[in-house]
N, C-alpha and C positions, 0 to 999 in steps of 0.2 A: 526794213522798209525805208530805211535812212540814206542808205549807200551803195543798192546794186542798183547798178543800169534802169532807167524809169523805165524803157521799153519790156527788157526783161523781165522785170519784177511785174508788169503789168499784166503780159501774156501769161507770166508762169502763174498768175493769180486770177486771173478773168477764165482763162481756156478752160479749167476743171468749171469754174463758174459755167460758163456757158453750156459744157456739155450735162452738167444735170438741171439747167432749166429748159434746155429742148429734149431733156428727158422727161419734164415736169410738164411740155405743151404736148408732148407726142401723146403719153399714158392719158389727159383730160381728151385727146381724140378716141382714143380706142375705150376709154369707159366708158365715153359716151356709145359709140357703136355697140359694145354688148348690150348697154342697156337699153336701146333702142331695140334689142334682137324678143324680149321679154312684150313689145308693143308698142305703140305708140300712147295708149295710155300715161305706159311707166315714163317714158320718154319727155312726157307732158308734167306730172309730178316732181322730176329731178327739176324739172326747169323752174318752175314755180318754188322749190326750195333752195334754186341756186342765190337767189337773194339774200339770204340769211349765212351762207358760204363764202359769199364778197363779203360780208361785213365780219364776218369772223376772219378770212385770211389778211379784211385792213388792219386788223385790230393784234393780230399777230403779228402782222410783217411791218406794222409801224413801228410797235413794241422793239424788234427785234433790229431795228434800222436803227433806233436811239441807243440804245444796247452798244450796236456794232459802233458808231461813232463815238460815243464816249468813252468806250473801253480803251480805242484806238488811239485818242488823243492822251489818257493818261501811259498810254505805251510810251509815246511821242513826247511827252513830259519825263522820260524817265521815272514812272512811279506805280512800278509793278503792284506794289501790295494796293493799289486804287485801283487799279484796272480790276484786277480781283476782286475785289466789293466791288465793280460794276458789275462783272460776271455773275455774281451771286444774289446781286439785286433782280438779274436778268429773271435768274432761273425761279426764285421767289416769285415772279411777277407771273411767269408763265403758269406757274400754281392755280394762282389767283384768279388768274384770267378763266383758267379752262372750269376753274370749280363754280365760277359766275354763272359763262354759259349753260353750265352742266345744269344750273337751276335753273335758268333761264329758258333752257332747252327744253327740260320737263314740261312746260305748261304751252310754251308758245307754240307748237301743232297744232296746236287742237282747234286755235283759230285762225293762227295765220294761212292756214290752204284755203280755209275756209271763204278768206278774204275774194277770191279770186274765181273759186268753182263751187257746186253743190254737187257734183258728179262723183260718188256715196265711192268708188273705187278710185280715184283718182286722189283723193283725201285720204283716203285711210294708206294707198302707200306715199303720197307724201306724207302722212304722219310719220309713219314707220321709217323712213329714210330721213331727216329730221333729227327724231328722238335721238338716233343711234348715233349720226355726226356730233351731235351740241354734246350730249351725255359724257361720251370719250374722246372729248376733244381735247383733253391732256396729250395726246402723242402728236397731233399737231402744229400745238403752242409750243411743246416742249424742244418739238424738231428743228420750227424756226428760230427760234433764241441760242440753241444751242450749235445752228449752223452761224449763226453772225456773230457768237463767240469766237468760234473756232476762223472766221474769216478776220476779226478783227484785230488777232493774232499776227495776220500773213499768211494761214493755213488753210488753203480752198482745195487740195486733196483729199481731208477728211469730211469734210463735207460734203464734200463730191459722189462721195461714196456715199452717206447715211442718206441723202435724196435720190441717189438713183439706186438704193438698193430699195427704199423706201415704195418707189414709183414701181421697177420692177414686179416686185412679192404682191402691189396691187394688182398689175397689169396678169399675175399667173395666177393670182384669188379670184377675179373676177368672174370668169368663167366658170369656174370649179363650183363657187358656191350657189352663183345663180342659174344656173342648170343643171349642178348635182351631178359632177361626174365622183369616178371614184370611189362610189358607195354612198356618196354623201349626199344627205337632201337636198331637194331644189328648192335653195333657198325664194328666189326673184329678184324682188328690188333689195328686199332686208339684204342679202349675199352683197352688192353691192355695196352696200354702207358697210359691213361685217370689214368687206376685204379693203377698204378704203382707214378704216380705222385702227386695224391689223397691221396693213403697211407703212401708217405714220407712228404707232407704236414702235415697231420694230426700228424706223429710223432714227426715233429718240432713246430708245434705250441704247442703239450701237457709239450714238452723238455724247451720251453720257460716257460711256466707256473709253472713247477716244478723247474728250475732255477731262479726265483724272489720268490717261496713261501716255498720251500723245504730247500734251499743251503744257510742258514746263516752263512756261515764266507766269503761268498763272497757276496762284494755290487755292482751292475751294475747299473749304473750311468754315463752318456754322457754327462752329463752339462758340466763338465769341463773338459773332454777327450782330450787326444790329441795322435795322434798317434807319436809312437816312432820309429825311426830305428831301436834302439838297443834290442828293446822286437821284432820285427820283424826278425832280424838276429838273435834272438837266438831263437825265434819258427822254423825257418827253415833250423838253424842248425843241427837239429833232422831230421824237418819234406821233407827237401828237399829229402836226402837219403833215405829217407821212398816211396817216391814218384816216386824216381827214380828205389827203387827194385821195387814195383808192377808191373811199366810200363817193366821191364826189362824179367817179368813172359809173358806178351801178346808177346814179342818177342821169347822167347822159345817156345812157343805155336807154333806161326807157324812156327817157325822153323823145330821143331818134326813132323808138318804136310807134312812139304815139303819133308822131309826123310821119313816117312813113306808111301805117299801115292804112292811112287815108287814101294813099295809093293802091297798093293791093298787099297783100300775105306775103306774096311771093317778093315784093322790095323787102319787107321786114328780112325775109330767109334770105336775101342777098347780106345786107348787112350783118347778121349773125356768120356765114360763112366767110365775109369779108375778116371778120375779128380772128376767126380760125387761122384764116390764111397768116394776118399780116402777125400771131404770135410767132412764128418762126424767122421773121427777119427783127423782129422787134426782139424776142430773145437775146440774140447772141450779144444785142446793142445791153441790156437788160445786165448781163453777164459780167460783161465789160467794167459798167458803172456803178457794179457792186467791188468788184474790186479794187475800181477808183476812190471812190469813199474811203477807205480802210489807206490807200496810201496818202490820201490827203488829208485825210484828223491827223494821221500823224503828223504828216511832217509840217501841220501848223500847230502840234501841239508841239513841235521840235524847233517851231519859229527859222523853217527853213524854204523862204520863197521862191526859191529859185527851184525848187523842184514840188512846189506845188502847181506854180504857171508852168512845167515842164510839163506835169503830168494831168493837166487838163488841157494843155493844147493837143499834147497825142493823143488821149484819147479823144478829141471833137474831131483828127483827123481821122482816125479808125474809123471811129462811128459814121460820119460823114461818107467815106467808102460803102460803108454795111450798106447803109440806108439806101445810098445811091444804087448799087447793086438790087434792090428790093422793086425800086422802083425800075428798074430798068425790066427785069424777072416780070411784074406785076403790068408792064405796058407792051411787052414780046408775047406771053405767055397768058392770056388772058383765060381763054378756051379752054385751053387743055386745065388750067389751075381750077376752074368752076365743074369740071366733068367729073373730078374726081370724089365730088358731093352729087354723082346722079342728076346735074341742072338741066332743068326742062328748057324748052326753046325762051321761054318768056324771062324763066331765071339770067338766062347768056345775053338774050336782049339788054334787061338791065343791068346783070354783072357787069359784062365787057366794060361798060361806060365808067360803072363806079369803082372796079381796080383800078382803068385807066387814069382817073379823073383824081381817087381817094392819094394814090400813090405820089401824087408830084408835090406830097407833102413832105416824105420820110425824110429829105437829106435836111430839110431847114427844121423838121421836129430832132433829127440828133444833133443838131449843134445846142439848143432850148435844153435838152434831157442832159446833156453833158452839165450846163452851166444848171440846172436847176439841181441836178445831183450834188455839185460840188458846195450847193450853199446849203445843203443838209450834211456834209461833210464839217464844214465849218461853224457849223448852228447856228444857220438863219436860215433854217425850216419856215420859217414864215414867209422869207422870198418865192420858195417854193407853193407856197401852199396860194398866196398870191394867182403866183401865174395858174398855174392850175384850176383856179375858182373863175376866171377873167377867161380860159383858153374855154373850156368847156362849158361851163353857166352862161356867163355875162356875154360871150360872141357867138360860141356855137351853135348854141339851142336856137337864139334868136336870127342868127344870120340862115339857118338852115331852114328854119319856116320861114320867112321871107321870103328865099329863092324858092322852098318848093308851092310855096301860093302864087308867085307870080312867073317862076317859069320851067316848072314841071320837072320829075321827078330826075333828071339829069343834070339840071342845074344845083339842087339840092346839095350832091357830094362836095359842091365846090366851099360850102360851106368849112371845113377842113384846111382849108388852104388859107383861109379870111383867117380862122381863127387862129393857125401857126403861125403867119403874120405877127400877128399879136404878142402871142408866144415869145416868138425870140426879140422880138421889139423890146418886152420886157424883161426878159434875161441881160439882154446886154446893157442896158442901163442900171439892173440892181448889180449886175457883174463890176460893172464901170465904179460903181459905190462900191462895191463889197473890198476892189483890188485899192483905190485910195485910203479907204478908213484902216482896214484890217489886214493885208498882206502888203503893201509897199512899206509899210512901218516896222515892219519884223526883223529883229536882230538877231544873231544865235544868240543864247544864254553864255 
């Protein structure tokens, strides 16, 4: 990650990237459609537990971002056997986490659906689907920590694989269990959770095997382990603020629901399939800036600037393409992209507007995603967490009711574009500080 081509090293690290997180958008469609097949009941239950699943995938994939950046930076320092204790703090950490939930998970059904419905079937399989996720939530903790080991290596082939074999094995469980083919009972929703927990299993145990027999510059080894504060404080120096934006996205969320459903239903179910839509352009970008990360700890833990500002100007120009592209797809393609969700004439009425409308944000949110990734690359996770609290809290919520009290539910999306504003206004200013204090000062060793 020192010395091939930044272009190269980018693509040969991002492309595997990208193709198992549009395998990772594609499977959250199609489980959803099976499980919509079981009712709309069931369909209403997953939804009402997906909130407990965003705070579980924050709290893994924060973990697992602070993980990948520090591992990477003692790469980039030359200090294999450090990286190594960070890998091993990782996998610890991932223990820990899943055996929380696992408590956690036991008791909180019982009232959390509760929260929301008395509807005696709608609760009992959101319990049942719940229990099962929190319970065996070891093979999804363990899949992401062990996928941003291996990426913070250089290694996003092996990775590539344990997520999309992962997604896959879900995508052929699904069916099988919740309608019982094969001899096998029909399970329902349980089958669902069953084959969702199956398939993150299977890609953590593949991620372990490829991590002891793939990844030779790091050695794992517990004999003489010992856990440290200070590799702790500094994995979570990254990974807290990581953890904190995700979970900060589930608040927008409903937020935007409780403003829009003042309108009608049907604007809510625009914006839920708006989110559909726009994970497939926002992926690849996603993809991208995972494998940027991992080249820029290192090579500022290798005090090499010239190809840290290499390698975050190509990628703001990639991205910048992607996005643009999205946007263009998202203002050509309106109709046909809302059809493919079944949209009624009232859904296309206000779809059309709000792709249109939503869209003419992508190219100015990738240049913001680029520069806020690179300051969790460098640890100042806080920059990031910054804008993200100020993009979604502080301007969006409030600019979006504003416009949709004073000028109805099409003015609303423009709220989006207020807040990107913002967004990069503030990237480029901590960018502008980030590149004075801490990379124009860099010497090699």
């Amino acid at each position: 990650m020192g010395v091939k081509p930044i272009a190269s090293l980018l693509f040969s690290m991002g492309i595997p990237i990208m193709i198992s997180m549009m395998i990772q958008a594609l499977y959250n469609v199609i489980d959803s459609i099976f499980i919509s097949r079981i009712g709309e009941n069931a369909l209403t239950a997953v939804s009402l537990a997906f909130p407990v699943q965003i705070i579980m995938i924050a709290i893994g994939i924060g973990t697992a971002v602070g993980v990948n950046a520090l591992l990477s930076r003692r790469l980039g320092e030359k200090r294999p056997d450090k990286a190594s204790d960070v890998a091993m703090h990782g996998l610890l950490l991932a223990v820990i986490l899943a055996a929380s939930i696992a408590i956690f998970g036991a008791t909180l059904p019982f009232w959390f659906i509760r929260m929301f419905t008395d509807d005696p079937q709608i609760v009992d399989m959101g319990n049942t689907y719940l229990v099962i996720i929190t319970v065996f939530s070891l093979g999804m903790f363990g899949q992401l920590v062990l996928e941003r080991i291996m990426q913070g290596t250089g290694d996003t082939i092996h990775p590539m694989i344990t997520q999309g074999l992962g997604a896959i094995i879900n995508i052929i469980l699904d069916p099988i269990l919740i309608f019982g083919y094969f001899g096998l009972p029909a399970m329902g929703i349980k089958g669902a959770a069953v084959a969702t927990v199956i398939g993150q299993s299977i890609g953590m145990l593949l991620g372990v095997y490829f991590l002891l027999t793939k990844i030779k510059v790091l050695t794992i080894s517990f004999s003489d382990f010992k856990v440290r504060r200070k590799t702790l404080k500094g994995i979570y120096r990254v990974g807290l603020p990581s953890i904190i934006m995700q979970s900060i996205g589930s608040v927008m969320s409903v937020g935007m629901n409780s403003i829009l459903i003042g309108f009608s239903s049907t604007a809510v179910a625009v914006f839920g399939v708006y989110f559909k839509l726009q994970s497939f352009i926002f992926m690849p970008l996603f993809g991208l800036t995972t494998a940027m990360i991992s080249i820029v700890a290192f090579n500022f833990g290798a005090k090499n600037k010239k190809r840290i500002t290499g390698t975050i100007k190509l990628t703001a120009l990639i991205a910048f393409c992607i996005m643009s592209l999205g946007t263009v797809l998202f203002n050509l393609f309106p109709v046909p992209l809302l059809k493919m969700f079944d949209a009624s004439d009232e859904m296309l009425q206000i779809g059309v507007a709000a792709l249109k409308t939503i869209s003419l944000h992508f190219p100015i949110a990738a240049i913001a995603i680029v520069l806020s990734v690179s300051f969790q690359a460098m640890g100042k996770g806080s920059y990031s967490l910054m804008m993200s609290v100020v993009r979604q809290l502080v301007v969006l919520l409030p600019a979006a009711y504003l416009l949709a009290r004073n000028g109805g539910i099409n003015m609303t999306w423009y709220a989006f574009i207020i807040a990107e504003g913002f967004s990069i206004a503030m990237a480029l200013i901590f960018f502008s500080r980030l590149y004075r204090t801490k990379i124009a000062v860099l010497e090699p060793a």
